[in-house]
VEXMIVO-463741 format. One record per atom (N, C-alpha, C): residue number from 1; residue in three letters; atom name; x, y, z. Coordinates in nm, 2 decimals, padded with zeros to 4 digits. Example, Ala and Ser with C-alpha at 12.3 -4.5 7.8 and 13.67 -1.06 7.14 Angstrom:
<torfis>
TORFI domar gupa zado      X      Y      Z
TORFI     1  ALA    N  01.32 -00.57  00.78
TORFI     1  ALA   CA  01.23 -00.45  00.78
TORFI     1  ALA    C  01.32 -00.33  00.78
TORFI     2  SER    N  01.28 -00.22  00.71
TORFI     2  SER   CA  01.37 -00.11  00.71
TORFI     2  SER    C  01.29  00.00  00.79
</torfis>
This chain:
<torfis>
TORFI domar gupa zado      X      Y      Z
TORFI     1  UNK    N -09.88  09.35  09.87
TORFI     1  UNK   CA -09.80  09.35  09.75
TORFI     1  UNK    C -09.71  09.47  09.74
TORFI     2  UNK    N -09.78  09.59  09.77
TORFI     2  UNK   CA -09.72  09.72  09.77
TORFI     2  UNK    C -09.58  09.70  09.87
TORFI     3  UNK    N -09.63  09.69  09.99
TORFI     3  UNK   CA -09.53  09.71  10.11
TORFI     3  UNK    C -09.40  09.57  10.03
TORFI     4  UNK    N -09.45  09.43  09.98
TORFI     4  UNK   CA -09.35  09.37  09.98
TORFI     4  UNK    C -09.23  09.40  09.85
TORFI     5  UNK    N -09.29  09.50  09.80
TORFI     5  UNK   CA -09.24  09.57  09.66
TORFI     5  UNK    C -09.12  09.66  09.73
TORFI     6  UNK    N -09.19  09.76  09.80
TORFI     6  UNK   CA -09.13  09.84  09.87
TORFI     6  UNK    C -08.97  09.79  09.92
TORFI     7  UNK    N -09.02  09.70  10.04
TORFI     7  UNK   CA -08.89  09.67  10.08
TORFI     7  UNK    C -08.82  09.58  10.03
TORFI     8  UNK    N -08.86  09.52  09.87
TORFI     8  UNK   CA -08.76  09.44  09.80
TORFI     8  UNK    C -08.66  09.49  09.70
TORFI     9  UNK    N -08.81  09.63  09.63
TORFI     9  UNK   CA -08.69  09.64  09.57
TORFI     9  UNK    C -08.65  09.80  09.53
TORFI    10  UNK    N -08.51  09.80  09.46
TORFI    10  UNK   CA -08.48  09.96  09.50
TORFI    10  UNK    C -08.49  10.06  09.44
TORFI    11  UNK    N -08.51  10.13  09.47
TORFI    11  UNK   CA -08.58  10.27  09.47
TORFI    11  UNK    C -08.45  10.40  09.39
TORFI    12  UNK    N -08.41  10.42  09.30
TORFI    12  UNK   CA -08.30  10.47  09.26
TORFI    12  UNK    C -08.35  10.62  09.23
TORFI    13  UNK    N -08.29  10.72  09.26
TORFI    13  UNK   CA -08.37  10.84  09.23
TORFI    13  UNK    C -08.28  10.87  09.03
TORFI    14  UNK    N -08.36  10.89  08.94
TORFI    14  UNK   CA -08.35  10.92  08.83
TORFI    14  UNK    C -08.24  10.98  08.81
TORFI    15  UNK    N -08.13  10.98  08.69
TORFI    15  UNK   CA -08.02  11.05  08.67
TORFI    15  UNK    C -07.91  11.04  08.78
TORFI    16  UNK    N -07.93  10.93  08.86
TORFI    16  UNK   CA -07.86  10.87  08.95
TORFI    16  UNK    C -07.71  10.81  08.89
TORFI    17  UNK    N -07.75  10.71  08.80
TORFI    17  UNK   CA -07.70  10.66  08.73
TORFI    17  UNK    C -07.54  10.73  08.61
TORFI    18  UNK    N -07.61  10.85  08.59
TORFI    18  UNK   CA -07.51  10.95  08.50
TORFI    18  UNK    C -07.43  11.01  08.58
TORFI    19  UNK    N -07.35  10.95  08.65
TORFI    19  UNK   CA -07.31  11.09  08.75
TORFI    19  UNK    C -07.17  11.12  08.65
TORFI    20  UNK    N -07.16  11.09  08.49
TORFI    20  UNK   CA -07.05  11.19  08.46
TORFI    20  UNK    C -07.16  11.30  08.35
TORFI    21  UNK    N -07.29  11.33  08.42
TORFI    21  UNK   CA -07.38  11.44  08.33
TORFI    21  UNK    C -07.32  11.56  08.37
TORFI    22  UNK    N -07.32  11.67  08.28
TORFI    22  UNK   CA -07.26  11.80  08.34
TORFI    22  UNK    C -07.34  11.93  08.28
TORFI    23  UNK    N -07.34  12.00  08.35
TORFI    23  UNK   CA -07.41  12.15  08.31
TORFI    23  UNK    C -07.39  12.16  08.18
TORFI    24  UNK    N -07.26  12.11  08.12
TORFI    24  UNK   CA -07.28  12.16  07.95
TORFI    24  UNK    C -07.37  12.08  07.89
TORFI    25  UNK    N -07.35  11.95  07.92
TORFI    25  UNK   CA -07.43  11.85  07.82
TORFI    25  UNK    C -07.60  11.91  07.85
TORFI    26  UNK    N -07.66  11.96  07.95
TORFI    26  UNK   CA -07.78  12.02  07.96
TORFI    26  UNK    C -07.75  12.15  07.91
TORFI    27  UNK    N -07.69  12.24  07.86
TORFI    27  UNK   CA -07.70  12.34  07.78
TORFI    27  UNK    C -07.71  12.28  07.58
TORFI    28  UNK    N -07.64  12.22  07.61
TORFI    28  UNK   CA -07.61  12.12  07.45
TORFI    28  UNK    C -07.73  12.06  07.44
TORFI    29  UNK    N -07.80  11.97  07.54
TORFI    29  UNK   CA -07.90  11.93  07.51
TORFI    29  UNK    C -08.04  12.05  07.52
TORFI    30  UNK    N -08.04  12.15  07.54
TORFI    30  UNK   CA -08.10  12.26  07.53
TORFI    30  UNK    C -08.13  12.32  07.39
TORFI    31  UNK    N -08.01  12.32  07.39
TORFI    31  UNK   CA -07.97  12.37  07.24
TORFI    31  UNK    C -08.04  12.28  07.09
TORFI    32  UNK    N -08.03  12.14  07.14
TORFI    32  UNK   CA -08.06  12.05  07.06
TORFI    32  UNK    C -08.24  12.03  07.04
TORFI    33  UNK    N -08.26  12.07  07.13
TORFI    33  UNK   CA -08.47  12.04  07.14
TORFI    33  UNK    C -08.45  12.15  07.11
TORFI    34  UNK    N -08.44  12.32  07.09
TORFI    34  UNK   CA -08.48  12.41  07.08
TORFI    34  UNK    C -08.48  12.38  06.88
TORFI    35  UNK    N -08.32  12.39  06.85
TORFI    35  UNK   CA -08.32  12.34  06.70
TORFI    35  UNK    C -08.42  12.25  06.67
TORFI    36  UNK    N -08.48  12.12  06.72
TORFI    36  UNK   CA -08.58  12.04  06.64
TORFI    36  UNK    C -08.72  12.08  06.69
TORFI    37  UNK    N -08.71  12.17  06.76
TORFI    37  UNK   CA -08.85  12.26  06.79
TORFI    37  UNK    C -08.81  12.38  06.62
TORFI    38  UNK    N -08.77  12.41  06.64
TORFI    38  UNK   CA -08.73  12.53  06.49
TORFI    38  UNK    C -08.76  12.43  06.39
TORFI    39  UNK    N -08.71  12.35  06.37
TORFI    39  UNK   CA -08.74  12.27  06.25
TORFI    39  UNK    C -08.86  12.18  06.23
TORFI    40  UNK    N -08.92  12.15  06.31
TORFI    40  UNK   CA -09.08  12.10  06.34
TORFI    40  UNK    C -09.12  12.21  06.27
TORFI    41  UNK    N -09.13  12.36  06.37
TORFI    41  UNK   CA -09.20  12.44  06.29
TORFI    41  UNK    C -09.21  12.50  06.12
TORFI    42  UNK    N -09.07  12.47  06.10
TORFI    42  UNK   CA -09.04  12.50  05.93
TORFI    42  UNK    C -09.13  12.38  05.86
TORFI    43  UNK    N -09.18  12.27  05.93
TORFI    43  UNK   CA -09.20  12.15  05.79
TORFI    43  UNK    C -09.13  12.04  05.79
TORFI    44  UNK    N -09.04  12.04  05.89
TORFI    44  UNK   CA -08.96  11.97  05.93
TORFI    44  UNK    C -08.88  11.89  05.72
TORFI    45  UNK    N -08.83  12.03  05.71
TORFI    45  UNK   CA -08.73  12.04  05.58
TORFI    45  UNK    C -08.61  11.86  05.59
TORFI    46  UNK    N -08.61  11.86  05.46
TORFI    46  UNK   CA -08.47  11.74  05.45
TORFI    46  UNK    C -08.38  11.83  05.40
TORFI    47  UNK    N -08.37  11.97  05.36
TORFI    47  UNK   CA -08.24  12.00  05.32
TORFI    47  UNK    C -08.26  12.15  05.37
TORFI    48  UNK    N -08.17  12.23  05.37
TORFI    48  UNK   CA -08.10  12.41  05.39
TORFI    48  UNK    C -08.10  12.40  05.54
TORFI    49  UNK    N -08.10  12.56  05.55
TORFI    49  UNK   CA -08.03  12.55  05.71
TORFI    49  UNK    C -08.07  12.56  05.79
TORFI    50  UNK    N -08.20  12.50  05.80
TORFI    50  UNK   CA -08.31  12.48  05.92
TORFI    50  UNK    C -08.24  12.37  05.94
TORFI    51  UNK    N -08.25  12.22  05.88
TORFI    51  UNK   CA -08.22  12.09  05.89
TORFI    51  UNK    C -08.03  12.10  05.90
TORFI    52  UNK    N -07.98  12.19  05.82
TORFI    52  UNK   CA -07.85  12.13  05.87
TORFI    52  UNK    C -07.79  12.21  05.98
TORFI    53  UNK    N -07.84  12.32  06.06
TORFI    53  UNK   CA -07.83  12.34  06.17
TORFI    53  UNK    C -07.87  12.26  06.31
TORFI    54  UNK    N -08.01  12.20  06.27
TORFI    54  UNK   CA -08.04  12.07  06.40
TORFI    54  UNK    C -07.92  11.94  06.33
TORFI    55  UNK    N -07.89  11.90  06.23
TORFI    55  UNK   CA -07.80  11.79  06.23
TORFI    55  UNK    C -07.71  11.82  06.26
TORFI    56  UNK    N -07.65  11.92  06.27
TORFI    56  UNK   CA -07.52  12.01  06.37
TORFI    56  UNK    C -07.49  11.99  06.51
TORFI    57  UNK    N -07.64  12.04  06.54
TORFI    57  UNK   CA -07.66  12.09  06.69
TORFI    57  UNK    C -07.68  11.86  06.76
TORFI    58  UNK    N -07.72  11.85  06.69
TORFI    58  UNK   CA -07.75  11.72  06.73
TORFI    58  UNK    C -07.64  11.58  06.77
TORFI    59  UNK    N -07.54  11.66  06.63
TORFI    59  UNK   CA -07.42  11.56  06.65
TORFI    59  UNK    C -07.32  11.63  06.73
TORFI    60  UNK    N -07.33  11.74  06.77
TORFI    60  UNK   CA -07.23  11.78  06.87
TORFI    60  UNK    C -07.28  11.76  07.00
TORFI    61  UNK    N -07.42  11.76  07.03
TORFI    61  UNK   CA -07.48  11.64  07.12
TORFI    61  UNK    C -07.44  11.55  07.18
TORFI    62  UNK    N -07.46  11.45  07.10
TORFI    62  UNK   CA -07.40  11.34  07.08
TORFI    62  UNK    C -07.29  11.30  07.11
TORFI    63  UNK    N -07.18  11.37  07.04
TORFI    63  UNK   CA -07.07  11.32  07.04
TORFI    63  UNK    C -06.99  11.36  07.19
TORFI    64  UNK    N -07.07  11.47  07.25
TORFI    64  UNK   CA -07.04  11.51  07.37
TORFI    64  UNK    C -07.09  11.43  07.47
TORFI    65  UNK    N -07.17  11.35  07.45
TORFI    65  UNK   CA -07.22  11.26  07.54
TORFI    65  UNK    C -07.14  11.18  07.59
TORFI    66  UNK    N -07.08  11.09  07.42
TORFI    66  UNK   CA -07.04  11.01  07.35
TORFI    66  UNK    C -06.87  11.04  07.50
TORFI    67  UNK    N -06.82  11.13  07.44
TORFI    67  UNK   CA -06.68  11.17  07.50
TORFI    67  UNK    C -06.68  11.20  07.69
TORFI    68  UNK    N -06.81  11.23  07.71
TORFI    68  UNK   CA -06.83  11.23  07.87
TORFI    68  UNK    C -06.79  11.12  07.92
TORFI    69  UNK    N -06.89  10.99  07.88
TORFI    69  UNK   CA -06.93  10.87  07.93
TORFI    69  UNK    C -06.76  10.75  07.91
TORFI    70  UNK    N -06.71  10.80  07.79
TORFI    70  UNK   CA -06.58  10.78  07.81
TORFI    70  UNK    C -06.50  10.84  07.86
TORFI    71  UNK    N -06.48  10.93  07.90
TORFI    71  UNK   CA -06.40  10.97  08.00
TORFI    71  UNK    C -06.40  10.95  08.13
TORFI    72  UNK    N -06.56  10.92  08.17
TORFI    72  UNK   CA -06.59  10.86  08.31
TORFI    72  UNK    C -06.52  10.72  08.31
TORFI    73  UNK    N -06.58  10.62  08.22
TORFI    73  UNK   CA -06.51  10.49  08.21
TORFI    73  UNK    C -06.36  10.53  08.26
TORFI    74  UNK    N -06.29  10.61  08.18
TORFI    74  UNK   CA -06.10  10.60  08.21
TORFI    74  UNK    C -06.10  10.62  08.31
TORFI    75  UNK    N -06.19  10.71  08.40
TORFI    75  UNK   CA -06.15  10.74  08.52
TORFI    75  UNK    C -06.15  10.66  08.66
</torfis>
């Protein structure tokens, strides 16, 4: 089963797939787990600037993602 797995089917090495990912978007996404690590720790707040610094950090995230993956498409 193993071996006929093997040579059927393929083997993609992870983050393969992204190739428009870029050193910022892993500083941004850095940025973004650090913020909801800060705000876990507070109580994980619905309002002040614990919470609206991670909704910050998160939609610029995002929207950088967002603008990568279209920009790969145009290209």
């Amino acid at each position: 089963m193993h071996t006929a797995a093997s040579s059927n089917i393929p083997v993609v090495k992870t983050g393969v797939q992204k190739h428009w990912w870029t050193p910022e978007l892993d500083d941004l996404k850095q940025q973004c787990i650090e913020a909801t690590d800060l705000w876990k720790l507070a109580g994980r707040p619905r309002s002040g600037d614990v919470n609206s610094n991670r909704v910050r950090i998160k939609l610029k995230y995002k929207n950088a993602i967002k603008e990568a993956a279209a920009n790969a498409d145009m290209q």
